[in-house]
C-alpha positions as CSV (number, residue, x, y, z in Angstrom):
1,X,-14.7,26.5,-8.3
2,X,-13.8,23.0,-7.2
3,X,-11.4,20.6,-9.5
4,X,-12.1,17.2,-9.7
5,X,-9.2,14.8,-9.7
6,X,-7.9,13.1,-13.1
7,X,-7.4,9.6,-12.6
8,X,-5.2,7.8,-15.3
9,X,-6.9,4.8,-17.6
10,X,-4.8,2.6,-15.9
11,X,-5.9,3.2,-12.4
12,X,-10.0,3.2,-13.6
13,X,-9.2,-0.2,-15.5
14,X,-7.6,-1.0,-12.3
15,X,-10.2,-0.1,-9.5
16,X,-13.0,-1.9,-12.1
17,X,-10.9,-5.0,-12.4
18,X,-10.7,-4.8,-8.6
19,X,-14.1,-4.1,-8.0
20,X,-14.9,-6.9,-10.7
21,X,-12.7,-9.8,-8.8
22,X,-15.1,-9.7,-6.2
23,X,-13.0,-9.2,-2.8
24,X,-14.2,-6.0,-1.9
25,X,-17.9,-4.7,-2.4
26,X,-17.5,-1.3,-4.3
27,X,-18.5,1.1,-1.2
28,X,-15.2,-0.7,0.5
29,X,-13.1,0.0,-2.8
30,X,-14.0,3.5,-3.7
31,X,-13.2,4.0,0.4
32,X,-9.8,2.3,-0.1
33,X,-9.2,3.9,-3.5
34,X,-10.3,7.7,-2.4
35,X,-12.9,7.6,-5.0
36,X,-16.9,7.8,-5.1
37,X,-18.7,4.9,-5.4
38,X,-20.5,7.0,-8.4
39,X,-17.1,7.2,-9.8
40,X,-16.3,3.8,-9.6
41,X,-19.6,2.8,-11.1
42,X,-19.2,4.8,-14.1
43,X,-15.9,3.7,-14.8
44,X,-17.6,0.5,-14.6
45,X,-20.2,0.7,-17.3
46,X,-17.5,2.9,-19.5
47,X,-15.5,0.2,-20.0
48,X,-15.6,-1.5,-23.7
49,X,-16.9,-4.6,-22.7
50,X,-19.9,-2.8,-21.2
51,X,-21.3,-2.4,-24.3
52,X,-21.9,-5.4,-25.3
53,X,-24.5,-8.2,-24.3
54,X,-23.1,-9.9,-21.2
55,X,-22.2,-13.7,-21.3
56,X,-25.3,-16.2,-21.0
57,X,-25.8,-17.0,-17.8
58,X,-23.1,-14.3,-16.3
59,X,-24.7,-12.7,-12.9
60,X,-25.4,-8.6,-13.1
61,X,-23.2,-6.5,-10.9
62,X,-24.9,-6.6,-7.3
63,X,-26.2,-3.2,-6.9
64,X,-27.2,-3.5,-3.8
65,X,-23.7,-3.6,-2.3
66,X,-23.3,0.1,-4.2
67,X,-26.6,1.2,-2.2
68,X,-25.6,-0.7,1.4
69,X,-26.7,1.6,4.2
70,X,-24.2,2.6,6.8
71,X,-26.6,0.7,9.5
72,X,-25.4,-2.4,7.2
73,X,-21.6,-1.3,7.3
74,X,-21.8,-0.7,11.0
75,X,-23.5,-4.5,11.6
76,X,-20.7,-5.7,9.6
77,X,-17.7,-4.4,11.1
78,X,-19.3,-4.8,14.7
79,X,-19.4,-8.7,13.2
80,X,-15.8,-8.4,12.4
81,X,-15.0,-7.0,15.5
82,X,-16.5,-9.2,17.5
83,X,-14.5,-12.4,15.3
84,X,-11.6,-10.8,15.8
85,X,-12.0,-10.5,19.2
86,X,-12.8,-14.3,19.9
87,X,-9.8,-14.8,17.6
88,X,-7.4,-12.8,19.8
89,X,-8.9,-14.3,22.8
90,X,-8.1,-18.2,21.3
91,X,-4.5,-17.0,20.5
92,X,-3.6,-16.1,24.0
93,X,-5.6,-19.4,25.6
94,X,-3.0,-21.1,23.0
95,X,0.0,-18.6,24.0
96,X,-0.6,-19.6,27.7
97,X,-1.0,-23.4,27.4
98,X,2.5,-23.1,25.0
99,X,4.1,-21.3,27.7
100,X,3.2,-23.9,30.8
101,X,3.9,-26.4,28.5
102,X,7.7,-25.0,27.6
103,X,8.0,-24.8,31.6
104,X,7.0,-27.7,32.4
105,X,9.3,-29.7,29.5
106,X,12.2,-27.2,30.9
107,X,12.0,-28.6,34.6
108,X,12.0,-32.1,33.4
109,X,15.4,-31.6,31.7
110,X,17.0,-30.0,34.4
């Protein structure tokens, strides 16, 4: 028979409060975390506040960012990687140009 892990109050108050800030959509939490996504909803709508009415005019929790696809995930990081990418390419354009000039600034001393 499988045991499932305990997880301390303090870490689900936590891992809601983190999923609540916004930063992270809840698929890449519960990954981060080494929870479910199930798990991390749950703790969610557990919490005392999630019984009552929510604030007028507050926004519901996206739900679609607990169902994303991993087609969606993949698209994403491919976007990051390609950023990243054209990021690292700029920083060594940068590091080159910085290095000619140092050079070039070192012969005219001499």
């Amino acid at each position: 028979m499988r045991v499932l892990p305990r997880y301390t109050d303090e870490f689900r108050s936590d891992a809601v409060a983190a999923m609540l800030s916004g930063k992270r959509t809840p698929p890449q939490l519960a990954r981060d975390l080494g929870v479910s996504v199930t798990s991390l909803r749950n703790w969610y709508y557990a919490r005392p506040m999630a019984k009552k009415k929510p604030p007028k005019g507050a926004k519901p929790v996206a739900t679609s960012a607990v169902a994303a696809s991993p087609d969606d995930e993949v698209r994403q990081l491919k976007r990051d990687l390609a950023a990243a990418s054209k990021r690292i390419e700029e920083l060594e354009q940068d590091r080159e140009i910085l290095k000619k000039a140092a050079a070039f600034f070192a012969k005219e001393s001499e």
